[in-house]
mmCIF entry with sequence, helices, sheets and N, C-alpha, C, O atoms, coordinates in Angstrom:
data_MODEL
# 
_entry.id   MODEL 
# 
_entity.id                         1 
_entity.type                       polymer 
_entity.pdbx_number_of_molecules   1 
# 
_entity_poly.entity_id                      1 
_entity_poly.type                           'polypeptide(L)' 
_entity_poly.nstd_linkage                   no 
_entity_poly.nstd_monomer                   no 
_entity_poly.pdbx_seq_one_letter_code       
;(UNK)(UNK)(UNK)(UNK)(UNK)(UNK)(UNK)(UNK)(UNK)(UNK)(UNK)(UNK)(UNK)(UNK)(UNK)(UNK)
(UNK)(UNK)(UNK)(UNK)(UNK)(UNK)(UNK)(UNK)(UNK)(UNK)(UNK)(UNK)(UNK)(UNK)(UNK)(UNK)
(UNK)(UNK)(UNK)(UNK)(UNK)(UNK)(UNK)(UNK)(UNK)(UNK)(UNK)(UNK)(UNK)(UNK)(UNK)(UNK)
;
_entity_poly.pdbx_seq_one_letter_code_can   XXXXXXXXXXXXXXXXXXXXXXXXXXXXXXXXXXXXXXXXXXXXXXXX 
_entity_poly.pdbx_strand_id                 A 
# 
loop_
_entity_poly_seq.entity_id 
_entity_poly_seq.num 
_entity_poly_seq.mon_id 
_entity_poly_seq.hetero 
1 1  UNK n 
1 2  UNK n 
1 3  UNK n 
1 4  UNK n 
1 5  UNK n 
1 6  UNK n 
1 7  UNK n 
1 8  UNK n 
1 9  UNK n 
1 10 UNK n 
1 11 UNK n 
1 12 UNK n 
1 13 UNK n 
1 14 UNK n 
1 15 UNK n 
1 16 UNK n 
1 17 UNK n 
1 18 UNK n 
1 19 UNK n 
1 20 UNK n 
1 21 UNK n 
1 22 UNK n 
1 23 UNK n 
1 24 UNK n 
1 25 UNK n 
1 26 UNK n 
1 27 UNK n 
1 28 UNK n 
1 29 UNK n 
1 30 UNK n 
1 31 UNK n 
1 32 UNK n 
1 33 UNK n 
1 34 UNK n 
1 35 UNK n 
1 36 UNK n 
1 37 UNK n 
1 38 UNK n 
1 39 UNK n 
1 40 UNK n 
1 41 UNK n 
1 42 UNK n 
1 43 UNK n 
1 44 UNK n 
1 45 UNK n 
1 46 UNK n 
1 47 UNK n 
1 48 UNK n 
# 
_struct_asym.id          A 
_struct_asym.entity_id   1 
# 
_struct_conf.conf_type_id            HELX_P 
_struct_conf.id                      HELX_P1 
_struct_conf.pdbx_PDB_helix_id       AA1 
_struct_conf.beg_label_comp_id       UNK 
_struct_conf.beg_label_asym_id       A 
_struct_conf.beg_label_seq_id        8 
_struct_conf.pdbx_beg_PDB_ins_code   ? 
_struct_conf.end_label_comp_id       UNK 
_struct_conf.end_label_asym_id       A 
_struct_conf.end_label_seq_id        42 
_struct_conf.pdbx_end_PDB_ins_code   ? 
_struct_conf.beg_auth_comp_id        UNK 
_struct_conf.beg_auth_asym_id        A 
_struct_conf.beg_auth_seq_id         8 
_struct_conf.end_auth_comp_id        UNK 
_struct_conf.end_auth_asym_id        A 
_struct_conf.end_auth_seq_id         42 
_struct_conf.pdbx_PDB_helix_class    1 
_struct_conf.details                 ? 
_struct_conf.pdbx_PDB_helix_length   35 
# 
_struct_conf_type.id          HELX_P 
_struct_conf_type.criteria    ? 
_struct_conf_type.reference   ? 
# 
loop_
_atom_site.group_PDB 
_atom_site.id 
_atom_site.type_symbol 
_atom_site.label_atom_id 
_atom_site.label_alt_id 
_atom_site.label_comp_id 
_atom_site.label_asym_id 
_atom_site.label_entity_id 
_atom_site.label_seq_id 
_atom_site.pdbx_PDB_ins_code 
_atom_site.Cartn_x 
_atom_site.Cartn_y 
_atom_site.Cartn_z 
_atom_site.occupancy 
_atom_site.B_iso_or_equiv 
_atom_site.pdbx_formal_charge 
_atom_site.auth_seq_id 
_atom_site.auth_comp_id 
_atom_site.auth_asym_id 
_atom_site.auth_atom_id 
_atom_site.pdbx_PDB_model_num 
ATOM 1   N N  . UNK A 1 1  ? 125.331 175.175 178.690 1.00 0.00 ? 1  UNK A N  1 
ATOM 2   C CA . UNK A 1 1  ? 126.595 174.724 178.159 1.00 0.00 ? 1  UNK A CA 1 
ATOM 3   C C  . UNK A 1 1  ? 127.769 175.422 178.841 1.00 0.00 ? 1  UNK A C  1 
ATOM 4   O O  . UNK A 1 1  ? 128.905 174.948 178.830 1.00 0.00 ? 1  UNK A O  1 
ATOM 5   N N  . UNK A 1 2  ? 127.492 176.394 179.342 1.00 0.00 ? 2  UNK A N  1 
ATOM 6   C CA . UNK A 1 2  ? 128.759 176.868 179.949 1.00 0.00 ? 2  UNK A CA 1 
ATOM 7   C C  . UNK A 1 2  ? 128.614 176.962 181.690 1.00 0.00 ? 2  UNK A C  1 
ATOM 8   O O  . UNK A 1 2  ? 127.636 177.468 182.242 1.00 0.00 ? 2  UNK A O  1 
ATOM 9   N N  . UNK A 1 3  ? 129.635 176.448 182.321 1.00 0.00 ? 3  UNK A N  1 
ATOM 10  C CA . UNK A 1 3  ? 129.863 176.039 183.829 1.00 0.00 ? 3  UNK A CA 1 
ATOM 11  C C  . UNK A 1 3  ? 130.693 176.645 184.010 1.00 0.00 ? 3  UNK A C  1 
ATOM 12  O O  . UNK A 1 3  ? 131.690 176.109 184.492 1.00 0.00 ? 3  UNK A O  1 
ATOM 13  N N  . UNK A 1 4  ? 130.704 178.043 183.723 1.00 0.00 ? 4  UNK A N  1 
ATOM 14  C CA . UNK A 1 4  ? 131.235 178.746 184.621 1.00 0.00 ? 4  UNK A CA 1 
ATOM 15  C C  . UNK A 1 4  ? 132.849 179.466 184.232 1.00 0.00 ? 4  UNK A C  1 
ATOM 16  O O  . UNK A 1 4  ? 133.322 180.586 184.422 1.00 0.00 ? 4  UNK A O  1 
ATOM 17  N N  . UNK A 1 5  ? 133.424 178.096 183.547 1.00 0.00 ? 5  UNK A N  1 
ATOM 18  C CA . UNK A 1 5  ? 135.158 178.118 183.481 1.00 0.00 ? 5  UNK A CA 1 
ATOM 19  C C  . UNK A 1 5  ? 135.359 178.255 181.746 1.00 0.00 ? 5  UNK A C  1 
ATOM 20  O O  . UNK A 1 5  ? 136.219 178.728 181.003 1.00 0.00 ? 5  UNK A O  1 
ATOM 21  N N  . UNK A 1 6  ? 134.194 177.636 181.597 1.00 0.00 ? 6  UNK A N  1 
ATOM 22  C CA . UNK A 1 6  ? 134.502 177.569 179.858 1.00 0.00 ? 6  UNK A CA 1 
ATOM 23  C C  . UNK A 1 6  ? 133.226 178.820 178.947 1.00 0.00 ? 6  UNK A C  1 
ATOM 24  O O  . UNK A 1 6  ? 132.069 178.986 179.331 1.00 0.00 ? 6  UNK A O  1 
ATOM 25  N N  . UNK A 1 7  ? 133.860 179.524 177.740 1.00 0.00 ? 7  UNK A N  1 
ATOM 26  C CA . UNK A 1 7  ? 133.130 179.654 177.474 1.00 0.00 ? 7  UNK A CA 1 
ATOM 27  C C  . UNK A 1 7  ? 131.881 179.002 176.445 1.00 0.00 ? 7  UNK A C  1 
ATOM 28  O O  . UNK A 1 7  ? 131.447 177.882 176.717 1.00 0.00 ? 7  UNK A O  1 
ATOM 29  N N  . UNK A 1 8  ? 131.383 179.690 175.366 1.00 0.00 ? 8  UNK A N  1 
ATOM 30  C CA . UNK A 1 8  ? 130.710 179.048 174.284 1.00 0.00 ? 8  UNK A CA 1 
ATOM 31  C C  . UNK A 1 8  ? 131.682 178.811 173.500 1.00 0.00 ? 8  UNK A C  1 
ATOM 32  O O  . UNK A 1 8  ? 131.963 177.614 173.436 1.00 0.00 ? 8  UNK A O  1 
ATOM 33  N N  . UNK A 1 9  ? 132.635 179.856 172.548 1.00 0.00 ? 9  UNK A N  1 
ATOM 34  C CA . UNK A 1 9  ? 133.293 179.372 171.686 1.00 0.00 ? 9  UNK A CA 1 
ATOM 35  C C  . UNK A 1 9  ? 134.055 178.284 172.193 1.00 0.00 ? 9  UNK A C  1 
ATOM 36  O O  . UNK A 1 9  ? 134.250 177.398 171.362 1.00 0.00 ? 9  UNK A O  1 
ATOM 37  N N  . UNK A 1 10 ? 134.700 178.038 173.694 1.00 0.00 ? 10 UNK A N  1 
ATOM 38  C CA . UNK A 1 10 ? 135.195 176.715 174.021 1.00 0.00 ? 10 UNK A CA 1 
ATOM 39  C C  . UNK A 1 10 ? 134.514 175.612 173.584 1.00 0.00 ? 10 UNK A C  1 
ATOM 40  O O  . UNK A 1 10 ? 134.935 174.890 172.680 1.00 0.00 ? 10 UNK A O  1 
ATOM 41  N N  . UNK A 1 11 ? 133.460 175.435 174.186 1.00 0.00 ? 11 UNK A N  1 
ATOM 42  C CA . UNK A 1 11 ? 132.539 174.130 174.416 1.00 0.00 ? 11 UNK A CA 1 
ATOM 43  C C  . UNK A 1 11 ? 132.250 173.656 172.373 1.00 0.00 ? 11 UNK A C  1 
ATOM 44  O O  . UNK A 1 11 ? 132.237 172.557 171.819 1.00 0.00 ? 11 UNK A O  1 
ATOM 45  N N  . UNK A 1 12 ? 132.055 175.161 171.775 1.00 0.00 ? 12 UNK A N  1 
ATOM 46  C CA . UNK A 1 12 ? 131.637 174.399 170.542 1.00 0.00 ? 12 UNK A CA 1 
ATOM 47  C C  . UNK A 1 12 ? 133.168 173.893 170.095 1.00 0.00 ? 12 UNK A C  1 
ATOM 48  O O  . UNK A 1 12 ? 133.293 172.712 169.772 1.00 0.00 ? 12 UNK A O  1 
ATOM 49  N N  . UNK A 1 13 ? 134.037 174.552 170.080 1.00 0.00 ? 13 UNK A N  1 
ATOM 50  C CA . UNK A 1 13 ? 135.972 173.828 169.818 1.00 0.00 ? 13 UNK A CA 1 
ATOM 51  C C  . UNK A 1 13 ? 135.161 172.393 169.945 1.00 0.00 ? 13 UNK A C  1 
ATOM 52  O O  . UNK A 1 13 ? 134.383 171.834 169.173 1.00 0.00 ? 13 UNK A O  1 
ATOM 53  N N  . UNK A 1 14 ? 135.763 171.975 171.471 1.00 0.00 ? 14 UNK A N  1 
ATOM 54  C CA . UNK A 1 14 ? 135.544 170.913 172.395 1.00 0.00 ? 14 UNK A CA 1 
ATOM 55  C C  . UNK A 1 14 ? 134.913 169.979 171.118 1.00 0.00 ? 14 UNK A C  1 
ATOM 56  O O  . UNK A 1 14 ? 135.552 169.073 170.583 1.00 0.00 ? 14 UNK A O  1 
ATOM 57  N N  . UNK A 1 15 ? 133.164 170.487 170.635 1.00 0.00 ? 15 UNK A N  1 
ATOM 58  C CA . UNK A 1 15 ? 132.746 169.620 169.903 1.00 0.00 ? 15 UNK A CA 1 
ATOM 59  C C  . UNK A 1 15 ? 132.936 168.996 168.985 1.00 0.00 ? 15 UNK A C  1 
ATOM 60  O O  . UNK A 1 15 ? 132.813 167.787 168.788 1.00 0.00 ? 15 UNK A O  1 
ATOM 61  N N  . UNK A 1 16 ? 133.484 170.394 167.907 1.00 0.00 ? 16 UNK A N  1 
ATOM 62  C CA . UNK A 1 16 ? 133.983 170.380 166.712 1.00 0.00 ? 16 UNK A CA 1 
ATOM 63  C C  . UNK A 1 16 ? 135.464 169.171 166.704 1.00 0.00 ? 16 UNK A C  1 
ATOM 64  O O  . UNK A 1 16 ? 135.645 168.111 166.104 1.00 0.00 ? 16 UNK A O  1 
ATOM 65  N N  . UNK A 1 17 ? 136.054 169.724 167.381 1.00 0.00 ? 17 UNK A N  1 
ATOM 66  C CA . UNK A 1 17 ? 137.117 168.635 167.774 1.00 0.00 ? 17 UNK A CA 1 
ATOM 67  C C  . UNK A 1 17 ? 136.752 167.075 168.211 1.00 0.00 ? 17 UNK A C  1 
ATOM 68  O O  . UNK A 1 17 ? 137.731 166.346 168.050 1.00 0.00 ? 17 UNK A O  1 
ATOM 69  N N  . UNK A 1 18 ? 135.806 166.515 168.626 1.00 0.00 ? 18 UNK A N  1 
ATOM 70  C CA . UNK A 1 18 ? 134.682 165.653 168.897 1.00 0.00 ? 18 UNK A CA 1 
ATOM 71  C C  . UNK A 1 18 ? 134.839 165.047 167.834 1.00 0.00 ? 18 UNK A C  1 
ATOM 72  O O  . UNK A 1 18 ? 135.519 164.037 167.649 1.00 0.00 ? 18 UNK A O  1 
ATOM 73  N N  . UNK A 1 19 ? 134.072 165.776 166.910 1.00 0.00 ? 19 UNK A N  1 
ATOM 74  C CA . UNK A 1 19 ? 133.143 165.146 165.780 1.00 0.00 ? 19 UNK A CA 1 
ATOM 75  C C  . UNK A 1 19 ? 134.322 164.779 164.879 1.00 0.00 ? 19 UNK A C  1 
ATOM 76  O O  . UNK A 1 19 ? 134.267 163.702 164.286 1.00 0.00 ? 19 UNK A O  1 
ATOM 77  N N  . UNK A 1 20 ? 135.634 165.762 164.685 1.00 0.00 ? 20 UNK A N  1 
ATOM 78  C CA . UNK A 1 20 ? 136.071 165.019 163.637 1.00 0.00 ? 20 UNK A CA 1 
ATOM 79  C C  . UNK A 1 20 ? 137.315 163.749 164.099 1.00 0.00 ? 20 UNK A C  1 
ATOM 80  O O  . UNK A 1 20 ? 138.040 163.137 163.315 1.00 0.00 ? 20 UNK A O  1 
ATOM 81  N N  . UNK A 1 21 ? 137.260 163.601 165.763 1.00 0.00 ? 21 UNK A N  1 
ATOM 82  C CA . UNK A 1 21 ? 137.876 162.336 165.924 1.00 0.00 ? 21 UNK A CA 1 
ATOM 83  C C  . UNK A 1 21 ? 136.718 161.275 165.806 1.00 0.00 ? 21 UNK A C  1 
ATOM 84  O O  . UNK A 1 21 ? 136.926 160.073 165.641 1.00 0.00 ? 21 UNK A O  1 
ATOM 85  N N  . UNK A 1 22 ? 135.737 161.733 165.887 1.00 0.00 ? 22 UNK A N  1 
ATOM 86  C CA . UNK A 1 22 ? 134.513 160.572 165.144 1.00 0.00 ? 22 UNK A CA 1 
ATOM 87  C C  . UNK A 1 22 ? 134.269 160.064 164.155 1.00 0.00 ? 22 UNK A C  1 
ATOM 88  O O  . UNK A 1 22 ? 133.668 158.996 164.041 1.00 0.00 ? 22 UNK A O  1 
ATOM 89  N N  . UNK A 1 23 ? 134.910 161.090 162.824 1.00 0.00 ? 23 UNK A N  1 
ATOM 90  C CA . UNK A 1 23 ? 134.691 161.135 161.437 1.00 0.00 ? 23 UNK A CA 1 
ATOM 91  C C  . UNK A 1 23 ? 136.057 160.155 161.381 1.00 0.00 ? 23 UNK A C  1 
ATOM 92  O O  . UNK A 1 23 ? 135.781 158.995 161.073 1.00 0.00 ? 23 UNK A O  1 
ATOM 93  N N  . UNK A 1 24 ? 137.539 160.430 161.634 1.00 0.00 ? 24 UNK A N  1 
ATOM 94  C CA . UNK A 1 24 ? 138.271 160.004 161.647 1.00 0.00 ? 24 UNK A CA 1 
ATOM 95  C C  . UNK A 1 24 ? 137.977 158.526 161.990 1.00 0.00 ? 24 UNK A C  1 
ATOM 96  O O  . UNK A 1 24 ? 137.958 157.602 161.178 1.00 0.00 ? 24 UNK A O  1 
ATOM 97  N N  . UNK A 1 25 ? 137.754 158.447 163.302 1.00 0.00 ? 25 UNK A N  1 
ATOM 98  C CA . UNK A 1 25 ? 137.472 157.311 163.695 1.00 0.00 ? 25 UNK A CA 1 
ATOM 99  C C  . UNK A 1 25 ? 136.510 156.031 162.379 1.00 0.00 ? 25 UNK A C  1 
ATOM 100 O O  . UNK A 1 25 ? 136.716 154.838 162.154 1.00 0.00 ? 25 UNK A O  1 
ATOM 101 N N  . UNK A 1 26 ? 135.680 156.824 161.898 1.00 0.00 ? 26 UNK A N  1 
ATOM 102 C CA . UNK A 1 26 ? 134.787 156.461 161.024 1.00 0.00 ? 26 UNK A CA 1 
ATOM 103 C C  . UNK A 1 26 ? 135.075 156.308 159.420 1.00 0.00 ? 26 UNK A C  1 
ATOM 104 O O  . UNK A 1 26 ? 134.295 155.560 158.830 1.00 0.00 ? 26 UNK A O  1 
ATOM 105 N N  . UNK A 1 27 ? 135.967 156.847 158.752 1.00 0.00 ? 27 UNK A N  1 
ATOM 106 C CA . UNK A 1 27 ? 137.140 156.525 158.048 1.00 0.00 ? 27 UNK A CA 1 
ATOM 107 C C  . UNK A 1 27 ? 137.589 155.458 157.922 1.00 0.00 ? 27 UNK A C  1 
ATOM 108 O O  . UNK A 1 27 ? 137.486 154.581 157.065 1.00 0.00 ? 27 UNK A O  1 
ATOM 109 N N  . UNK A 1 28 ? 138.529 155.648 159.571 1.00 0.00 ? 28 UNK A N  1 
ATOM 110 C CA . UNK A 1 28 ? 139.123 154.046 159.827 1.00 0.00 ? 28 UNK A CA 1 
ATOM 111 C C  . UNK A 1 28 ? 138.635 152.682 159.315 1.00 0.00 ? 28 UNK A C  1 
ATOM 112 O O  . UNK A 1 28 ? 139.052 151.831 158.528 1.00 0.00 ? 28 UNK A O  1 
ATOM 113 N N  . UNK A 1 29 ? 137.401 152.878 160.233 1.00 0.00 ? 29 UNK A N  1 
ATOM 114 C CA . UNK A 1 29 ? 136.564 151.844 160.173 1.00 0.00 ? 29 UNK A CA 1 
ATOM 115 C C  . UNK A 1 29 ? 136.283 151.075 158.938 1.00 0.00 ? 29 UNK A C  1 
ATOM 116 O O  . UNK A 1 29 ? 136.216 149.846 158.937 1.00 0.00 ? 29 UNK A O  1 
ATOM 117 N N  . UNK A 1 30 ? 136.037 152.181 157.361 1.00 0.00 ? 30 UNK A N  1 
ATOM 118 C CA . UNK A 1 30 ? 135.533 151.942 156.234 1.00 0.00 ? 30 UNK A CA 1 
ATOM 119 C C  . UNK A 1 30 ? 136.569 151.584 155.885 1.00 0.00 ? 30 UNK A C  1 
ATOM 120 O O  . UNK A 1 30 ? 136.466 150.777 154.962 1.00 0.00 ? 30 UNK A O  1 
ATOM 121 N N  . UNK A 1 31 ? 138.235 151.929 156.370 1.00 0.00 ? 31 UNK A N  1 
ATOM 122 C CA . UNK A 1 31 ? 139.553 151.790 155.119 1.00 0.00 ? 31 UNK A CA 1 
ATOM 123 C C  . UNK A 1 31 ? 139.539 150.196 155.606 1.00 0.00 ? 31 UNK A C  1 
ATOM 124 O O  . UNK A 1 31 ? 139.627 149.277 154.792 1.00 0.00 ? 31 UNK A O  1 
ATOM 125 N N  . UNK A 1 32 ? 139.433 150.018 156.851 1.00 0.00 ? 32 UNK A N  1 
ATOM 126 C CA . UNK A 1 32 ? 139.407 148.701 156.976 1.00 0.00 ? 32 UNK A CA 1 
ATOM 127 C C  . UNK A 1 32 ? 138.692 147.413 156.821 1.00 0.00 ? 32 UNK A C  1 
ATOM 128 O O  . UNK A 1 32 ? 139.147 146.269 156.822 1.00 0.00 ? 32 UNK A O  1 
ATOM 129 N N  . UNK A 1 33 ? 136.926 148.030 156.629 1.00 0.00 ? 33 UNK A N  1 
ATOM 130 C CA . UNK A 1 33 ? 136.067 146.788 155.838 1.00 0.00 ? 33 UNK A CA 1 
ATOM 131 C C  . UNK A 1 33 ? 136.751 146.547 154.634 1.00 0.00 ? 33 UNK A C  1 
ATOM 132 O O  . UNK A 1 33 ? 137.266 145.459 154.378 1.00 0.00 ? 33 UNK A O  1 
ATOM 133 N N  . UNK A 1 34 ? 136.787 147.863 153.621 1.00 0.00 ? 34 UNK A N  1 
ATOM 134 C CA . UNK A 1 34 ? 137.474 147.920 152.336 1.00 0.00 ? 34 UNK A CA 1 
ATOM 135 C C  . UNK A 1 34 ? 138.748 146.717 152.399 1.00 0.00 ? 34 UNK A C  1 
ATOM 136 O O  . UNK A 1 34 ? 139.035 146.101 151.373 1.00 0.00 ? 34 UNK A O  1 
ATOM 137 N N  . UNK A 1 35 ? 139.212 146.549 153.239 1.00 0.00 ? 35 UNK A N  1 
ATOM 138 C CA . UNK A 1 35 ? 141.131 146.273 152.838 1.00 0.00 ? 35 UNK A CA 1 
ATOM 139 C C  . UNK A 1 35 ? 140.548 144.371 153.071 1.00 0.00 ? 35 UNK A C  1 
ATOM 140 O O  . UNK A 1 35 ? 140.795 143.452 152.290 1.00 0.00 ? 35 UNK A O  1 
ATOM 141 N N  . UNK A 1 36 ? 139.676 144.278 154.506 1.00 0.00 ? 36 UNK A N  1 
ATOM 142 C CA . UNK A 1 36 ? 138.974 143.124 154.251 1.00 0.00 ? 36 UNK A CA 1 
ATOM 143 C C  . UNK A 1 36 ? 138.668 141.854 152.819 1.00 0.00 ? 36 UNK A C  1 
ATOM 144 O O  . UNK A 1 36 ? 139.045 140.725 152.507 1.00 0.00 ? 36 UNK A O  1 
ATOM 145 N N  . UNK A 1 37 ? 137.458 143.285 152.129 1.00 0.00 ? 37 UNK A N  1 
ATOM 146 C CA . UNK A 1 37 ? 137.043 143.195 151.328 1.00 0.00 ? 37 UNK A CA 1 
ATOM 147 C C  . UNK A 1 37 ? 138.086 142.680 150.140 1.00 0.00 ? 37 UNK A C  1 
ATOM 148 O O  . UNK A 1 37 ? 138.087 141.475 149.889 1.00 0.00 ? 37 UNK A O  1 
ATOM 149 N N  . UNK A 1 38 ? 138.914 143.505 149.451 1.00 0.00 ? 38 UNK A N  1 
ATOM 150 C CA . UNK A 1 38 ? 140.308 143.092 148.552 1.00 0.00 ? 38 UNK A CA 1 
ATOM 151 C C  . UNK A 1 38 ? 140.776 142.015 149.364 1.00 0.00 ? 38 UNK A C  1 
ATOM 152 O O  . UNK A 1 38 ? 140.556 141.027 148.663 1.00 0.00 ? 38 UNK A O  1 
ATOM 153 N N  . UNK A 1 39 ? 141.300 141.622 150.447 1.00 0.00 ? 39 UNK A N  1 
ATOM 154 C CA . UNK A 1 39 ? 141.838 140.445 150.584 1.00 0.00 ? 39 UNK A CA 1 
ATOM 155 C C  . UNK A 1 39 ? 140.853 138.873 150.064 1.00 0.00 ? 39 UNK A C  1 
ATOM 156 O O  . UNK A 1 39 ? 141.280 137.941 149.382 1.00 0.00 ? 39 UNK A O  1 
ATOM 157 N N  . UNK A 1 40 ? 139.742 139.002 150.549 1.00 0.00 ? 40 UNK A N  1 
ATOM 158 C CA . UNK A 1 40 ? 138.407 138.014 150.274 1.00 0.00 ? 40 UNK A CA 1 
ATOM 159 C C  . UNK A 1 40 ? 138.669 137.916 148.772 1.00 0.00 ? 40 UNK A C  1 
ATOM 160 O O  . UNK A 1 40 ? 138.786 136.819 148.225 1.00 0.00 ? 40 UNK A O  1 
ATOM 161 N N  . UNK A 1 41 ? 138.762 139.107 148.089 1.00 0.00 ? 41 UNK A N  1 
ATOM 162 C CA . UNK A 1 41 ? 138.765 139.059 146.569 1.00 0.00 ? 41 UNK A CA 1 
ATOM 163 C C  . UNK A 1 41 ? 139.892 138.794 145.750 1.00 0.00 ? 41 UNK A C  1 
ATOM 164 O O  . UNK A 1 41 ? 139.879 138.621 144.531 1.00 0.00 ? 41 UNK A O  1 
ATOM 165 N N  . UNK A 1 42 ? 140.923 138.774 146.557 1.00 0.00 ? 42 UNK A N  1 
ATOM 166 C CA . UNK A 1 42 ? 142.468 138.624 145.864 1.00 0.00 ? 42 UNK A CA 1 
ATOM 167 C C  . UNK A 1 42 ? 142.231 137.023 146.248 1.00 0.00 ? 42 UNK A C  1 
ATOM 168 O O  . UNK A 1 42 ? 142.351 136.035 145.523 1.00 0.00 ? 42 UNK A O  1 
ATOM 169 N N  . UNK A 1 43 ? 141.915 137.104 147.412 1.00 0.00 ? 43 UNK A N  1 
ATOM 170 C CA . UNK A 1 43 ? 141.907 135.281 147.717 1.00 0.00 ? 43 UNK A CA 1 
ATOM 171 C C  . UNK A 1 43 ? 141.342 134.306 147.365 1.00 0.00 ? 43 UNK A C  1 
ATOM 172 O O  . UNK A 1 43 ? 141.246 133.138 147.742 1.00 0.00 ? 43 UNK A O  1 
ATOM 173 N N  . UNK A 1 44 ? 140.769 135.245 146.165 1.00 0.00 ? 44 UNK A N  1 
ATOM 174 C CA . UNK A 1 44 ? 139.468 134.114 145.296 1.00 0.00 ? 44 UNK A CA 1 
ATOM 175 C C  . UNK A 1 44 ? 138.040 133.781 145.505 1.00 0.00 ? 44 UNK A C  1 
ATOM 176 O O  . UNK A 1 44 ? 137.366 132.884 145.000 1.00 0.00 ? 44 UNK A O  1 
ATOM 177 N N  . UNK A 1 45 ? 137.605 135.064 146.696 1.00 0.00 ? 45 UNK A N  1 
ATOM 178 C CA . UNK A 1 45 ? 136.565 135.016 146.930 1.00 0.00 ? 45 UNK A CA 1 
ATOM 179 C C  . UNK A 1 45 ? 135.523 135.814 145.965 1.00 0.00 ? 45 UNK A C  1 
ATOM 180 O O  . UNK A 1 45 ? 136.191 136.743 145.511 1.00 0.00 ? 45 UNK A O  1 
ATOM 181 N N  . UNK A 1 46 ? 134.390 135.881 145.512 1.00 0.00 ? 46 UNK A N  1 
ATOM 182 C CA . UNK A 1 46 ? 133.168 136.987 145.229 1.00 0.00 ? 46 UNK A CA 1 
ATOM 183 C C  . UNK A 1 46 ? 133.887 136.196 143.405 1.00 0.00 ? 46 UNK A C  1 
ATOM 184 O O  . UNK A 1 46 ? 134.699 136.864 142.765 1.00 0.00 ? 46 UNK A O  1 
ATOM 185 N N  . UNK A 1 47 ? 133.546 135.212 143.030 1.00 0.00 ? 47 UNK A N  1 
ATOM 186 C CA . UNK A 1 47 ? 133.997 134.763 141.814 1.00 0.00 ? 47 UNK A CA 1 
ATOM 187 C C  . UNK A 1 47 ? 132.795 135.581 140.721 1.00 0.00 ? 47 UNK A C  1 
ATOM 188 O O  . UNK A 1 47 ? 131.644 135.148 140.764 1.00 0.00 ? 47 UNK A O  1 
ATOM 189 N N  . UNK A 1 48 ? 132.946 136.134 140.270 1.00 0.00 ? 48 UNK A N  1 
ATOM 190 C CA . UNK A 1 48 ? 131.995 137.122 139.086 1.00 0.00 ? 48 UNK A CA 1 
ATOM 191 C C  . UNK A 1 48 ? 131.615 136.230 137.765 1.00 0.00 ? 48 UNK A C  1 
ATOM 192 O O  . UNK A 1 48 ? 130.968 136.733 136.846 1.00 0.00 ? 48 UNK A O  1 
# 
């Protein structure tokens, strides 16, 4: 993991920083099936 220029605590940053534009990213994703979802249902869809 380390080449020379970076160390360990870098490379794990690097990751850590990674993962939570992934999580973020992954968030997104759910706020927006969700908002989907309420429109389908405001629009009279999923009749109960």
């Amino acid at each position: 993991m380390d080449n020379g220029t970076n160390t360990y605590v870098e490379v794990l940053k690097a990751q850590e920083d990674l993962l939570k534009a992934q999580l973020s990213e992954t968030e997104n994703h759910i706020l927006g099936i969700q908002a989907l979802i309420n429109l389908y249902t405001a629009l009279g869809g999923c009749q109960r």
